[in-house]
Structure formats: C-alpha cells, structure tokens
gemmi code that builds the backbone of each chain (N, CA, C; Angstrom):
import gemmi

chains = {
    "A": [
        ("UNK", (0.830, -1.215, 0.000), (0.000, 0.000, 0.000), (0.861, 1.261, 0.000)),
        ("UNK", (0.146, 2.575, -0.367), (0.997, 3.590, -0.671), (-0.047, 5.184, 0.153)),
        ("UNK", (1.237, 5.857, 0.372), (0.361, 7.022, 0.794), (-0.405, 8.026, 0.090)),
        ("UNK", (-1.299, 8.593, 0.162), (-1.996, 9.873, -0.645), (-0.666, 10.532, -1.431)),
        ("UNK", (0.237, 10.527, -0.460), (1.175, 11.551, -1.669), (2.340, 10.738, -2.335)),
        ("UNK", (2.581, 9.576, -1.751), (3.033, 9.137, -3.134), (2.138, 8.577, -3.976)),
        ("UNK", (0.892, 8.612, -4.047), (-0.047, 8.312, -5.440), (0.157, 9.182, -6.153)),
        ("UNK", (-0.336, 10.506, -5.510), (-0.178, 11.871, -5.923), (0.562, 12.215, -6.954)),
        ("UNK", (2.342, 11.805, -6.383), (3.298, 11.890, -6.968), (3.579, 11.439, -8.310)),
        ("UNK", (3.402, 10.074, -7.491), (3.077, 8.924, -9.210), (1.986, 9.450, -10.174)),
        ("UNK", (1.153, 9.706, -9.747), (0.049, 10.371, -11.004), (0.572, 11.639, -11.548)),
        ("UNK", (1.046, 12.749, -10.906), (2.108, 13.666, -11.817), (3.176, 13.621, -12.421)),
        ("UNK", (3.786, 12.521, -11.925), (4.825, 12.262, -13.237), (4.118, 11.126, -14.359)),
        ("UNK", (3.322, 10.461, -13.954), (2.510, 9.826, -14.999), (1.252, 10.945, -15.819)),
        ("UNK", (0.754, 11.865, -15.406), (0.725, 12.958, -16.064), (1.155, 14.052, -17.384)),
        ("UNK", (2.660, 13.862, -16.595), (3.596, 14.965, -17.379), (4.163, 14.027, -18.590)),
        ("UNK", (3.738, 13.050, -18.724), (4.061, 12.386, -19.928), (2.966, 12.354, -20.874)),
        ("UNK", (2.853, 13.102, -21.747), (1.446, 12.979, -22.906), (1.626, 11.915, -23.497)),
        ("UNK", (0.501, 11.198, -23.646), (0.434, 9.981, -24.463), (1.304, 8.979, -24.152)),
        ("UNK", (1.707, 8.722, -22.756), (2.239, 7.519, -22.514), (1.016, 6.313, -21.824)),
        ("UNK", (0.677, 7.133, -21.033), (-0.541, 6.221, -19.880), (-1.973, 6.786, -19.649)),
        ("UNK", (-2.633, 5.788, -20.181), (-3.982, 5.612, -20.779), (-5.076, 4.503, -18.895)),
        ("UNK", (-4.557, 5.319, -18.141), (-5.033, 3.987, -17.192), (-7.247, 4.422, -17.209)),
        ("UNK", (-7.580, 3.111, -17.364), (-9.110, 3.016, -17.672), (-9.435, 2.630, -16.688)),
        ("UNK", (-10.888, 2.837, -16.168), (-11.245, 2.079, -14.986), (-12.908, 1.731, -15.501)),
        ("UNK", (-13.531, 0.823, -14.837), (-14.719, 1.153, -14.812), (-15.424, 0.852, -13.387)),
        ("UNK", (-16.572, 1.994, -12.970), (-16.889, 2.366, -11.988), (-18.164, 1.981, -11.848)),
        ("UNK", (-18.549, 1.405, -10.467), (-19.860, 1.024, -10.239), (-20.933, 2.248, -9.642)),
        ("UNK", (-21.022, 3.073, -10.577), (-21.965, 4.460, -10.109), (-23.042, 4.338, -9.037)),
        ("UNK", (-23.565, 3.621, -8.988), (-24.439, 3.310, -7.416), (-23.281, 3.403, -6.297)),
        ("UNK", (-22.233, 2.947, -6.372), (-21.644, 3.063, -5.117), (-20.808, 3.937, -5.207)),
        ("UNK", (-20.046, 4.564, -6.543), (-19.276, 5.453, -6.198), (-17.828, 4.692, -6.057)),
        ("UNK", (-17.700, 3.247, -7.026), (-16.504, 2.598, -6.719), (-15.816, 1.942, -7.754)),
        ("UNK", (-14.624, 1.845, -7.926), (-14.232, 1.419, -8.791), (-13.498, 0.011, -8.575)),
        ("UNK", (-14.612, -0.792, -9.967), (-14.481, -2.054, -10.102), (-13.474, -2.686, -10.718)),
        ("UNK", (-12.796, -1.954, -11.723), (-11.859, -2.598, -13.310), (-10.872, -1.725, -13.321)),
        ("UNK", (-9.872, -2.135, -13.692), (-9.036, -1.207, -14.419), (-7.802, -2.106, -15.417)),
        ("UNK", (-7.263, -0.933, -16.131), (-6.139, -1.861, -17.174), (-6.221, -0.107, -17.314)),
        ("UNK", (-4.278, -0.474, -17.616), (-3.853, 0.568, -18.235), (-2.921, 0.199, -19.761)),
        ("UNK", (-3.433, 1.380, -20.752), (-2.545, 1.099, -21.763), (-1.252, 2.270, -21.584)),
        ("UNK", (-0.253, 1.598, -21.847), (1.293, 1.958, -21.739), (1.591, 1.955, -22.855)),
        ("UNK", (2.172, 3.482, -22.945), (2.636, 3.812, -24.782), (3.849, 3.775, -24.677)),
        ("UNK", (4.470, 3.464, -25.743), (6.127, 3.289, -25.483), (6.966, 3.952, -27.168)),
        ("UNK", (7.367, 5.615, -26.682), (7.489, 6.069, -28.387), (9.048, 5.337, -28.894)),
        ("UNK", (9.063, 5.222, -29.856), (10.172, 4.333, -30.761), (10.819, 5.160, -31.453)),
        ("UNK", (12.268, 5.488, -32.279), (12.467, 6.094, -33.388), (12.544, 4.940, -34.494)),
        ("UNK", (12.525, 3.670, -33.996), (12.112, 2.806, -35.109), (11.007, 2.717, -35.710)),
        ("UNK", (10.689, 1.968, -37.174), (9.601, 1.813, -37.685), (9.074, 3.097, -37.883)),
        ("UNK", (9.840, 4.100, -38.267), (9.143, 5.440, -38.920), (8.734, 6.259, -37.687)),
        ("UNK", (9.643, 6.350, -36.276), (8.862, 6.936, -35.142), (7.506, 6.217, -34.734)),
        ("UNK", (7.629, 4.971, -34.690), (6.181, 3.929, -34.137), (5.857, 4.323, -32.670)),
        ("UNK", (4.857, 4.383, -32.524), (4.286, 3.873, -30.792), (3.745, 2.637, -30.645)),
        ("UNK", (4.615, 2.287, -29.718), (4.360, 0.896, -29.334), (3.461, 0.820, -28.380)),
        ("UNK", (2.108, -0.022, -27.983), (1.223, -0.322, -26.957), (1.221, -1.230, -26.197)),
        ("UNK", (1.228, -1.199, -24.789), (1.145, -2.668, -23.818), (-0.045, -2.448, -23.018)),
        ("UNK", (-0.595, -3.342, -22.899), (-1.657, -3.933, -22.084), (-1.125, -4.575, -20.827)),
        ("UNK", (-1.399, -3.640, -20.129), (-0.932, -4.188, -18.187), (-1.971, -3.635, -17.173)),
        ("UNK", (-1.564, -4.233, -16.116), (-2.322, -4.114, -14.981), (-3.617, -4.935, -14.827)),
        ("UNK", (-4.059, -5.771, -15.537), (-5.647, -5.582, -15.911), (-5.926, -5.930, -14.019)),
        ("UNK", (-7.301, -5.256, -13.657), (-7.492, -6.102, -12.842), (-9.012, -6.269, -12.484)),
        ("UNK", (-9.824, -6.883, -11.893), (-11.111, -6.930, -11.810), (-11.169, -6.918, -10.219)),
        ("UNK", (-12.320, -6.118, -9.565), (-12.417, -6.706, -8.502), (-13.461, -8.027, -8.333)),
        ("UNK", (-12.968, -8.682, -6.870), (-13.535, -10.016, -6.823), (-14.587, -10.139, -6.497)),
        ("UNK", (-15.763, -9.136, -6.449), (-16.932, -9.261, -6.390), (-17.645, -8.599, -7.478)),
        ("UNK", (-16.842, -8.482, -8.467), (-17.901, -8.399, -9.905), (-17.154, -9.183, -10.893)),
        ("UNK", (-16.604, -10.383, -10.493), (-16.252, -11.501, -11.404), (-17.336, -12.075, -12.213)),
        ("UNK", (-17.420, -12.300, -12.860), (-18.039, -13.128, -13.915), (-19.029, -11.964, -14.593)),
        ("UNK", (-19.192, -10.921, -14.906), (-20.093, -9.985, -15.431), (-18.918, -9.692, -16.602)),
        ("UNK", (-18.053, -9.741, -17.386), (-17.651, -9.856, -18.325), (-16.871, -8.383, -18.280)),
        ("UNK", (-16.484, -8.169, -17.392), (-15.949, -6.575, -17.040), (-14.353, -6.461, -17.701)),
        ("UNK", (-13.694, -7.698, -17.633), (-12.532, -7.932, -17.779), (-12.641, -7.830, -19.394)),
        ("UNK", (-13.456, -8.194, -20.042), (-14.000, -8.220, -21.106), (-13.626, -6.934, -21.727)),
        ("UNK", (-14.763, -6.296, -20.914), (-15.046, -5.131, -21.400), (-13.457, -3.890, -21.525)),
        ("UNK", (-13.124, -4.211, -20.458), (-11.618, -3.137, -20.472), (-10.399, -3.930, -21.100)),
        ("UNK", (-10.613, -5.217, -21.638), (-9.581, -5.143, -22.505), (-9.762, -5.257, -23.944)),
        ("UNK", (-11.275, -5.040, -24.378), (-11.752, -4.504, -25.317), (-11.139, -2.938, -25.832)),
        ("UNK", (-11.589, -2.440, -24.838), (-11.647, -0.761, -24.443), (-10.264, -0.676, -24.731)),
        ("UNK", (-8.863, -1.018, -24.054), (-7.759, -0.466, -23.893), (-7.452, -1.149, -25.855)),
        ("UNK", (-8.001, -2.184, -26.266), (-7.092, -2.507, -27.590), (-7.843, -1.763, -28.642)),
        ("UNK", (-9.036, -1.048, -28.628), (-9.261, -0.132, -29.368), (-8.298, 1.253, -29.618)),
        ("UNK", (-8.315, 1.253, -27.981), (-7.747, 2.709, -27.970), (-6.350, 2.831, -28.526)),
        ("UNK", (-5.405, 1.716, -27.982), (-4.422, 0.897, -28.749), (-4.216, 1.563, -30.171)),
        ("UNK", (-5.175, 0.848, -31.088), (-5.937, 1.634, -32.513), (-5.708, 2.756, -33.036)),
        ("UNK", (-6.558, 3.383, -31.767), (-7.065, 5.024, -32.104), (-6.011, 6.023, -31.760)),
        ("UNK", (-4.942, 5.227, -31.303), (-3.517, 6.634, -30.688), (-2.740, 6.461, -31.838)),
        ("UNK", (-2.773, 5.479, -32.672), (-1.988, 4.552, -33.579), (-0.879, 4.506, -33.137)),
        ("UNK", (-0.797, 3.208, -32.062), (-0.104, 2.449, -32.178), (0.247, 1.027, -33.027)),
        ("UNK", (1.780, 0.965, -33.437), (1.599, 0.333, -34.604), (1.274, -1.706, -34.445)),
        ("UNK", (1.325, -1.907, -33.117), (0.673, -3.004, -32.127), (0.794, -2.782, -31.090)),
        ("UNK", (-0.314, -3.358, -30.542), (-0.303, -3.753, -28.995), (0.026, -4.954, -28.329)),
        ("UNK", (0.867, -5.095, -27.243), (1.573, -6.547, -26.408), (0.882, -6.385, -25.029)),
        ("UNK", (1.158, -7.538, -24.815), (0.927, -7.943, -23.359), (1.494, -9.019, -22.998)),
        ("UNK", (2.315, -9.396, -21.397), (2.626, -10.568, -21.400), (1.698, -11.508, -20.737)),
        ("UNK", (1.690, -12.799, -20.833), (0.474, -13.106, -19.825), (0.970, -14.698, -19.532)),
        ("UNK", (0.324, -14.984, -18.645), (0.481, -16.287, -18.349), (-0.210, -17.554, -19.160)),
        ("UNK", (0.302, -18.659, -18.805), (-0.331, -19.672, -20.195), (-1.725, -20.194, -19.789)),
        ("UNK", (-1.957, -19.612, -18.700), (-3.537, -19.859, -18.084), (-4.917, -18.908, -18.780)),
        ("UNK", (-4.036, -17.761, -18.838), (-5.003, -16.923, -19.953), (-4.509, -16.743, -21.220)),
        ("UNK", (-3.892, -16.990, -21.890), (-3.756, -16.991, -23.032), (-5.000, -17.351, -24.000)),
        ("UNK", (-5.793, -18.076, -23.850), (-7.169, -18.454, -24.647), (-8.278, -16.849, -24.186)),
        ("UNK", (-8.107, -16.666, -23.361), (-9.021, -15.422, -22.962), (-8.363, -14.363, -23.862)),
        ("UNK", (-7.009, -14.142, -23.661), (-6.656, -13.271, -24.847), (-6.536, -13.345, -26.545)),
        ("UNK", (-6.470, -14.631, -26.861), (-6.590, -15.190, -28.258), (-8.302, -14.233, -28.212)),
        ("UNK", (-8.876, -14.595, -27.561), (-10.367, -14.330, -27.732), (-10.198, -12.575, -28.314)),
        ("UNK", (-9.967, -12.045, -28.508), (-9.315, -11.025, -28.515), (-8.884, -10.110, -29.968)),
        ("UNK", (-8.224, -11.442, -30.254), (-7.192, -11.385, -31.268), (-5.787, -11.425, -31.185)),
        ("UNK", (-5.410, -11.311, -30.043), (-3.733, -11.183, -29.469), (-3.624, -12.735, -29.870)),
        ("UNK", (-2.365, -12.821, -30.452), (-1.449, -14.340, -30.496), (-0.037, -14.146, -30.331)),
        ("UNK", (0.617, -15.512, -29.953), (2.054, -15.492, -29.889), (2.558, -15.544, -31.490)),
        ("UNK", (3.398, -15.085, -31.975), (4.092, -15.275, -33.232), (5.354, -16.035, -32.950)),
        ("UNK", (5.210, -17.480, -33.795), (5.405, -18.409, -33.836), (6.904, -18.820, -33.959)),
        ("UNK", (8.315, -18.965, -32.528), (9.429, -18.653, -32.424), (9.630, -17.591, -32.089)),
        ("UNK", (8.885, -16.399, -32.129), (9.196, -14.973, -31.118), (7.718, -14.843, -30.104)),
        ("UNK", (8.359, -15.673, -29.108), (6.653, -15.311, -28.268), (6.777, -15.945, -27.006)),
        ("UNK", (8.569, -14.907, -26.381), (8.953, -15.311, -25.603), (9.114, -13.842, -24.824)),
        ("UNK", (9.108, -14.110, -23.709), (9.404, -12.641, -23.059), (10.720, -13.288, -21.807)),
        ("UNK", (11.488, -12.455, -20.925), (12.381, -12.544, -20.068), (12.534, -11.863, -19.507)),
        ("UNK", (13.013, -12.193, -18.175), (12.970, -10.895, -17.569), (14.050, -10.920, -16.406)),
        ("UNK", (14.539, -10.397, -15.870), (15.331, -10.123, -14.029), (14.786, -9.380, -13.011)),
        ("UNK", (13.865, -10.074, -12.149), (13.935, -9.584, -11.213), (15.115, -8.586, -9.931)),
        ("UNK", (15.193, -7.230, -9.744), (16.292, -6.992, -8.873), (16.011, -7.463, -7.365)),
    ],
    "B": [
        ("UNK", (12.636, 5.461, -43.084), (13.221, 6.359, -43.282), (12.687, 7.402, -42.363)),
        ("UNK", (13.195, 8.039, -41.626), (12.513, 9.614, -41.583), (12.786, 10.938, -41.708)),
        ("UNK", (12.593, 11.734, -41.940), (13.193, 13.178, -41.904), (13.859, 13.864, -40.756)),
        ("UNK", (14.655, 15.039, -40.748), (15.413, 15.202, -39.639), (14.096, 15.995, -39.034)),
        ("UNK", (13.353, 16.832, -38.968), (12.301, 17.340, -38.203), (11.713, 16.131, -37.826)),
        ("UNK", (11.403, 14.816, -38.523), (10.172, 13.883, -37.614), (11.091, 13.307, -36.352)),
        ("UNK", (12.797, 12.760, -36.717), (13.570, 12.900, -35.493), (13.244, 13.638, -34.288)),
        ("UNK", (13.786, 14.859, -34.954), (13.332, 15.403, -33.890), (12.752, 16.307, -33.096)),
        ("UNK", (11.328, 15.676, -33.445), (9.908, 16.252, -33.050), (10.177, 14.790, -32.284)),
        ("UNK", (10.476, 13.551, -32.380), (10.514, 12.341, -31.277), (11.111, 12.708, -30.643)),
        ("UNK", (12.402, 12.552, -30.675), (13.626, 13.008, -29.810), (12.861, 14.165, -28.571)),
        ("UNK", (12.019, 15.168, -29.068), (12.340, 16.301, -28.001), (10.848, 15.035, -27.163)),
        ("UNK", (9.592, 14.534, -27.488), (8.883, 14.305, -27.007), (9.281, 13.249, -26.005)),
        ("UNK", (10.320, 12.396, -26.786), (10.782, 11.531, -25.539), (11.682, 11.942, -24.641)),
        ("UNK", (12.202, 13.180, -24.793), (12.859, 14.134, -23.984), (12.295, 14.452, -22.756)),
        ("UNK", (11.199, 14.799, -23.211), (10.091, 15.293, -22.385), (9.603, 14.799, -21.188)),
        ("UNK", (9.696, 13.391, -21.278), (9.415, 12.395, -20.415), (10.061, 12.318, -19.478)),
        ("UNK", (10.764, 12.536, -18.312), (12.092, 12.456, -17.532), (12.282, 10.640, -16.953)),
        ("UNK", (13.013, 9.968, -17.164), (13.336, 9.060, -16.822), (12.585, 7.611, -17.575)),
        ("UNK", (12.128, 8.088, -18.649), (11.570, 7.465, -19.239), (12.481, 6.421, -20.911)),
        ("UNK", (13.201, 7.491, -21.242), (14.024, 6.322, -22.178), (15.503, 6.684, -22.143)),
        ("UNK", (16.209, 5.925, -21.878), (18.032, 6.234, -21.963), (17.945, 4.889, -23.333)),
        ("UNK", (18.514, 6.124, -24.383), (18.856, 5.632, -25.587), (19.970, 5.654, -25.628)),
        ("UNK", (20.657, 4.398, -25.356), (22.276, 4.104, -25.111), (23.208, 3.572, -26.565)),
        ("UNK", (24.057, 4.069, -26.618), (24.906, 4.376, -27.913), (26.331, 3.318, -27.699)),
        ("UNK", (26.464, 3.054, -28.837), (28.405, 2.382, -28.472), (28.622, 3.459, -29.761)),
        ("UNK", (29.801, 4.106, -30.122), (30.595, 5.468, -31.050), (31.747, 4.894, -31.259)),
        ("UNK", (31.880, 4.222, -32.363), (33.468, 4.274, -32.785), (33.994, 5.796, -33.131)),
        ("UNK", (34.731, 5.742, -32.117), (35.578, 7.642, -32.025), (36.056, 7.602, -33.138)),
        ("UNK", (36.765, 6.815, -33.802), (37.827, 7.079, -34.981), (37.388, 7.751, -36.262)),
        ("UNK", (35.824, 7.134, -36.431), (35.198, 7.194, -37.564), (34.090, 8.541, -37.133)),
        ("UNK", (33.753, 8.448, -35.877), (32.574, 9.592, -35.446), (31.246, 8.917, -35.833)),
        ("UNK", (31.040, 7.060, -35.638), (29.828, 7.092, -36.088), (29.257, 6.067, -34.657)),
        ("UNK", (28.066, 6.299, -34.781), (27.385, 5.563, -34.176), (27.412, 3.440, -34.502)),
        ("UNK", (27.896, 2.748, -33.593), (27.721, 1.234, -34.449), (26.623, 0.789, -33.536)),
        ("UNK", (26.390, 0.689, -32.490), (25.506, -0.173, -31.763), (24.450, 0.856, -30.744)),
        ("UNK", (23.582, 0.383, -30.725), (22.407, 0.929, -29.415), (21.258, -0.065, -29.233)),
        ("UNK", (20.767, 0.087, -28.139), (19.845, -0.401, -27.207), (18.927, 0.634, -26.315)),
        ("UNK", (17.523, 0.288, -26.056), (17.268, 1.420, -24.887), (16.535, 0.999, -24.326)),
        ("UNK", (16.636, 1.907, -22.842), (16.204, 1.448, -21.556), (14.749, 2.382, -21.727)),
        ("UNK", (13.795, 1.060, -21.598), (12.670, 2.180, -21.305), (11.793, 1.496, -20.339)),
        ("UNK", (11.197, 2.909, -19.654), (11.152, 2.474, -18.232), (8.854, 2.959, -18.128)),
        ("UNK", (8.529, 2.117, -17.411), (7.429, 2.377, -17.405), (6.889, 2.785, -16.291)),
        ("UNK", (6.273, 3.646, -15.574), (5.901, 3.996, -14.172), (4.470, 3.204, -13.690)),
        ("UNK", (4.802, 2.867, -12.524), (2.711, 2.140, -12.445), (2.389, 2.452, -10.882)),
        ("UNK", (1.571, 2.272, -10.604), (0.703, 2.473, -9.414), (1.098, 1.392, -8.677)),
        ("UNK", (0.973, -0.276, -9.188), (0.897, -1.629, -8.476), (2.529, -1.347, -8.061)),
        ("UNK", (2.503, -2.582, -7.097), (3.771, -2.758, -6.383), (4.245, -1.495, -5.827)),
        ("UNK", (3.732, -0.704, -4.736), (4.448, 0.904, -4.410), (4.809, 1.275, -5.464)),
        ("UNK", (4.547, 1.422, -6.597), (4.481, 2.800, -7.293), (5.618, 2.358, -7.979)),
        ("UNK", (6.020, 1.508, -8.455), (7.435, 0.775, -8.727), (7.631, 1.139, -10.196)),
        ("UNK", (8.599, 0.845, -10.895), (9.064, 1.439, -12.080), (9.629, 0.021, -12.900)),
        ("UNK", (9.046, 0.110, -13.432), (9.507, -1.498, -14.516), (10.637, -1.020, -15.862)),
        ("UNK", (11.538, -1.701, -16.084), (12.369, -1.485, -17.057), (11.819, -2.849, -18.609)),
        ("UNK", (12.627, -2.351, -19.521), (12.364, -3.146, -20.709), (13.254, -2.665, -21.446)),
        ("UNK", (13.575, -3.672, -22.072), (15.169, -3.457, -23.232), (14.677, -3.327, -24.506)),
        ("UNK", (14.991, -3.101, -25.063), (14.293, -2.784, -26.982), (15.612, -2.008, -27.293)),
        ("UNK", (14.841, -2.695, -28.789), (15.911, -2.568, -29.920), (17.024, -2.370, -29.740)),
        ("UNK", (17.813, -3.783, -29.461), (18.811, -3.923, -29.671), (19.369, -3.449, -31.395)),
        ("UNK", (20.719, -3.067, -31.670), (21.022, -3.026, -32.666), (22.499, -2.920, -32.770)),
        ("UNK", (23.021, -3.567, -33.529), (25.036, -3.999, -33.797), (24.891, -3.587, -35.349)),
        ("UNK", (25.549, -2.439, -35.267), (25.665, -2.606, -36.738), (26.632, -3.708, -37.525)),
        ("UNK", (26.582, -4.157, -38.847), (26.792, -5.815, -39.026), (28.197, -5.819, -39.730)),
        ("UNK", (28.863, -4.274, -39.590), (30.466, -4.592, -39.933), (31.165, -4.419, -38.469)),
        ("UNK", (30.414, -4.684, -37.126), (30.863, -4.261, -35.736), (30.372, -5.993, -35.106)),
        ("UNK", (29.856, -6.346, -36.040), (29.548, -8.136, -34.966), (30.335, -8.712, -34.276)),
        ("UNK", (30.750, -9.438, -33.537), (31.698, -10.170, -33.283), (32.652, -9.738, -32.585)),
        ("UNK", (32.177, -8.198, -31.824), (33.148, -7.649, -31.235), (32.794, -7.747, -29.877)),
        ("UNK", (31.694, -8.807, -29.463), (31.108, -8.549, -28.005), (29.968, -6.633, -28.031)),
        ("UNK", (30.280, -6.151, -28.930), (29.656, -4.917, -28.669), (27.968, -5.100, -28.246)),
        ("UNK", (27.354, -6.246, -28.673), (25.836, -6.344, -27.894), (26.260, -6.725, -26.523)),
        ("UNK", (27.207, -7.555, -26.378), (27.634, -7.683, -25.238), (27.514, -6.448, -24.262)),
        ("UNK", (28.328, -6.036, -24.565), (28.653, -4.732, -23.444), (27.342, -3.824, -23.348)),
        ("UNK", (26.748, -3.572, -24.833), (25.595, -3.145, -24.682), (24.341, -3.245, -23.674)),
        ("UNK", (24.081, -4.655, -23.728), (23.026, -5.208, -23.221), (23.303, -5.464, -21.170)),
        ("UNK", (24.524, -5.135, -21.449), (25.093, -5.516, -19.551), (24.750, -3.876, -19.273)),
        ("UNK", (25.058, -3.302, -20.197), (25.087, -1.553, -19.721), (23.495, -1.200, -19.376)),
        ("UNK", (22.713, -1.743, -20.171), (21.095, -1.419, -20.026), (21.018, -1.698, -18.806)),
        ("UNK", (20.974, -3.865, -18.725), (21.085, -4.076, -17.657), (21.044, -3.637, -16.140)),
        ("UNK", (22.248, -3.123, -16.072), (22.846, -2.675, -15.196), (21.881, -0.962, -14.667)),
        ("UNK", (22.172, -0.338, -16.051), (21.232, 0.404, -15.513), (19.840, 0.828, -15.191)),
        ("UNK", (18.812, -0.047, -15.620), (17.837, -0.127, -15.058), (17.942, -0.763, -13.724)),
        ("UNK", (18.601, -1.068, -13.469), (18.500, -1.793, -11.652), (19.103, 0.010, -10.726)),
        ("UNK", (20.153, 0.524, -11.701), (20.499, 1.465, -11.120), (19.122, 2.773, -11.011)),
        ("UNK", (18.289, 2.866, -11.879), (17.624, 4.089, -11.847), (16.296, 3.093, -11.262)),
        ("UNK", (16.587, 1.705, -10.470), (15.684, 1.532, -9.340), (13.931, 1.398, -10.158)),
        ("UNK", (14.448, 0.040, -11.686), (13.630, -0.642, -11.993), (13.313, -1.351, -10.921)),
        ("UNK", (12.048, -2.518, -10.437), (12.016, -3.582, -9.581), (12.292, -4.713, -10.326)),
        ("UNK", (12.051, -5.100, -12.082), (13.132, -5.795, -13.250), (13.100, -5.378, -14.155)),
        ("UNK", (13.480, -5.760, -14.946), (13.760, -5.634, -16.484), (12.872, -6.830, -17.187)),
        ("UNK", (12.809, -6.305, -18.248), (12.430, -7.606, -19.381), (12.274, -7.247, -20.355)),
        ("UNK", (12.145, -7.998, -21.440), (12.394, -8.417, -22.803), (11.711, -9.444, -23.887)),
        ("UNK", (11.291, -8.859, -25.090), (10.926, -10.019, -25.632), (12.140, -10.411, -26.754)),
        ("UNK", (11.885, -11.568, -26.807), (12.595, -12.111, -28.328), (12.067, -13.335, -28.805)),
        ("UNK", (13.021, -13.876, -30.173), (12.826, -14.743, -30.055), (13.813, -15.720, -29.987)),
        ("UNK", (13.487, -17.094, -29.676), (13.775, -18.783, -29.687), (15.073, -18.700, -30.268)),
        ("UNK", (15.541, -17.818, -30.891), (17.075, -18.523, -31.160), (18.134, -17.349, -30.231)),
        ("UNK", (17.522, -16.221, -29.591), (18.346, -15.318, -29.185), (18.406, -15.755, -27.493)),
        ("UNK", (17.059, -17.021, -27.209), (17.299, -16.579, -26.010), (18.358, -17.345, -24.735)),
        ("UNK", (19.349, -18.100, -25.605), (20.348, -18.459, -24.456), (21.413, -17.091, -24.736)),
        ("UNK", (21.591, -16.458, -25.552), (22.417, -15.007, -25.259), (21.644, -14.160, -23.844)),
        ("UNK", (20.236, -14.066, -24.259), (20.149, -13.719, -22.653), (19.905, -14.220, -21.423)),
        ("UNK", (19.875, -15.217, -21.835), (20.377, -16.287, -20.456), (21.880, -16.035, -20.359)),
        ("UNK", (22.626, -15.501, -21.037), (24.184, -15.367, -20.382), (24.074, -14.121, -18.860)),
        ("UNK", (22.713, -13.284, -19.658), (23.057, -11.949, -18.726), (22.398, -12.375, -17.419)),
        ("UNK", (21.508, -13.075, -16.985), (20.432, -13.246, -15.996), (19.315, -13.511, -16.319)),
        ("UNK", (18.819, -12.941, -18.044), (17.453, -12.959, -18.411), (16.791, -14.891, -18.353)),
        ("UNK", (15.815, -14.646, -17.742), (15.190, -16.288, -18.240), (13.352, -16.135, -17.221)),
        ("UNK", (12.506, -16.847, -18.310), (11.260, -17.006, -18.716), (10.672, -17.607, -17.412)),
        ("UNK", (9.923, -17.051, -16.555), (9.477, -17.782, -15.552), (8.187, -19.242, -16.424)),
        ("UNK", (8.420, -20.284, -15.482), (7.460, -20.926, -16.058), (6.216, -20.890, -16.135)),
        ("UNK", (5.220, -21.298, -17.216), (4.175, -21.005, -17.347), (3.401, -19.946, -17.385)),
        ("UNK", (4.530, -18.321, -17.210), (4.063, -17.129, -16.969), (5.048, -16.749, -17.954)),
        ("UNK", (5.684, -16.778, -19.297), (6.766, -16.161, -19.894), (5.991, -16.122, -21.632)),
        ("UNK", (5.054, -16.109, -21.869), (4.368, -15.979, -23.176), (3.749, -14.284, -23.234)),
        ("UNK", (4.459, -13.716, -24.522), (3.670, -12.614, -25.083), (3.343, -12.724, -26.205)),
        ("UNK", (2.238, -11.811, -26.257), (1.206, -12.119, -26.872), (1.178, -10.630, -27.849)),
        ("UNK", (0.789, -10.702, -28.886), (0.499, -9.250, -29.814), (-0.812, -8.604, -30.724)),
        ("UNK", (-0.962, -7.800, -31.151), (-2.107, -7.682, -32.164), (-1.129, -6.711, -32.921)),
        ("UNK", (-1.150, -7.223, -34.215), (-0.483, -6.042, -35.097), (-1.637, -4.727, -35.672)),
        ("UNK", (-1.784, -3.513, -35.738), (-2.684, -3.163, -36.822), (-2.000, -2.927, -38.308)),
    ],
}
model = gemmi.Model(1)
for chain_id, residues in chains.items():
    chain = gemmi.Chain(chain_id)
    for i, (resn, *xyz) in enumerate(residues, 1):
        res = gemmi.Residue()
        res.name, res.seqid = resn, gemmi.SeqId(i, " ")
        for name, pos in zip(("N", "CA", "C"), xyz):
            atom = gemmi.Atom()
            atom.name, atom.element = name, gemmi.Element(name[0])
            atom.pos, atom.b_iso = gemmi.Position(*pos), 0.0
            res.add_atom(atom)
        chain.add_residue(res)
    model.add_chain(chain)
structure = gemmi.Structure()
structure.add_model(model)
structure.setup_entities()
C-alpha cells in the first residue's frame, strides 16, 4: 500500500508524460466505486518510422464483480484505444492460463518470437 | 526512413518524459559514427508501491561491428542500468534462437508465466 502523496506523486509524473498512460477504470456508479481497471502503456520508438508501441498491463477486476464480463469489457476498451492513438501493435505478457481469454481477442504469440524474459532486482 | 524534423519532433517528445528512455549508444571515435544501441525504457505504475519497470528494446550492432562482443557490453550496460535508476526488473521479448544469449546476462522465462502475446494493426 501507498500514501496519498506518493499516489499523488506517481500520477504527476505519470501525467507529465502525454500519451504515454492511458489507465481506464470502470466504476460502479451506485456506489461510487471502482471495479476494473487496465492501463494502456505507450512506449514512443524512433524505429519503424517513429512507431508507438502499446502494452496492455495491470488488468485487474475486482472479486466481487467476477463473472459480469468486465474484464472483457476493459480489454476490449484499452485494444481499441491501442488503434485510435496509432499504435503500430499492442503486447501484453500473460500467463499460459489466460492466453485463450486473450486469443479471444485477437492477441497471439508469433510463432518462435513469443517469448518474453525478464530479471527480477 | 525519416526526416530530420520527424527525429526530432521524437527526440524532443521523448525528452520530455524524464526518466523514461536512456537511448544508449556504443561510437566508434575514430570514424565519429554511431555502431551499436539499445534502450532502456522504463514504465511507471501504481501496483507494487508505485514501482518502475524497465524493458530493453531494440537492440542493434551494426553488421560490420559483430563479433566484437559490442551487444555484449551493450546489453550488460542497459542491464545494469535499469537496476540502477531503481527498476524492480527488467524484461524483454525475443525470439527462440536469441534466447540463451540472454540467459548469459540473468534474463530467463518464468514458467508457465513467460508468453507474449500481440495484435499487429
């Protein structure tokens, strides 16, 4: 958990970046709460003609509006928008448990590059 | 291809960003040219205290400089410095034939959680 002002913080320097972070939520207006979120992460390139690259992270649902297709819905939402900033694709990494939820989608691995790595510090 | 204004109209925007991309260079002095780069780009998020994720992209050796270790040194320098500007890791995609080179550095695929996924437009 984090304090009011380092959210704060984090949201002004995530701010002062135009067109990097796209974070979506969706909100249960009777209560005044927010249920969903996924953020799209722009990443500018001087490759590929100055490309923007898109990632799909964070997604998350809360656990009492599981199964209403919410997860659905915001990673619908973020791969449009994906689209509409033109970016020239959108990634995500994911585990091999959802991978069929994201095929659903249209996202696939390309076949010998559809590996990711990483180091933890 | 791009023009020197679409440069840099990128250049100043990713400028803009503070801590967001170190576009790292290897310069053969003799000649005054650029042979190799890589860059650190760093993503800011809310999850995990507000933590800062690193990612390596575009690697590049130019192909009369191969064989000199120069991705080598390259890729330890990213490395290295995303742990320094206090990523929580790094990561990377590639593919299937590159990835015991980054298994030399530390990089390697957690199981069952190491698949990315894409949508081209």
């Amino acid at each position: 958990d984090i304090t009011k002002e380092e959210f704060e913080a984090r949201f002004k320097a995530m701010k002062s970046c135009p067109g990097h972070y796209y974070v979506t939520v969706v909100e249960d207006l009777d209560k005044g709460k927010i249920v969903a979120t996924a953020t799209l992460a722009v990443e500018l390139k001087f490759i590929r003609q100055c490309a923007k690259r898109g990632r799909l992270e964070d997604v998350v649902v809360n656990e009492d509006y599981r199964g209403r297709q919410l997860g659905k819905l915001i990673v619908s939402t973020i791969t449009l928008l994906a689209k509409v900033v033109n970016c020239y694709k959108i990634g995500l990494d994911c585990a091999d448990k959802v991978k069929l939820f994201y095929n659903s989608f249209g996202y696939s691995g390309e076949k010998g590059n559809d590996s990711t790595m990483i180091i933890r510090f």
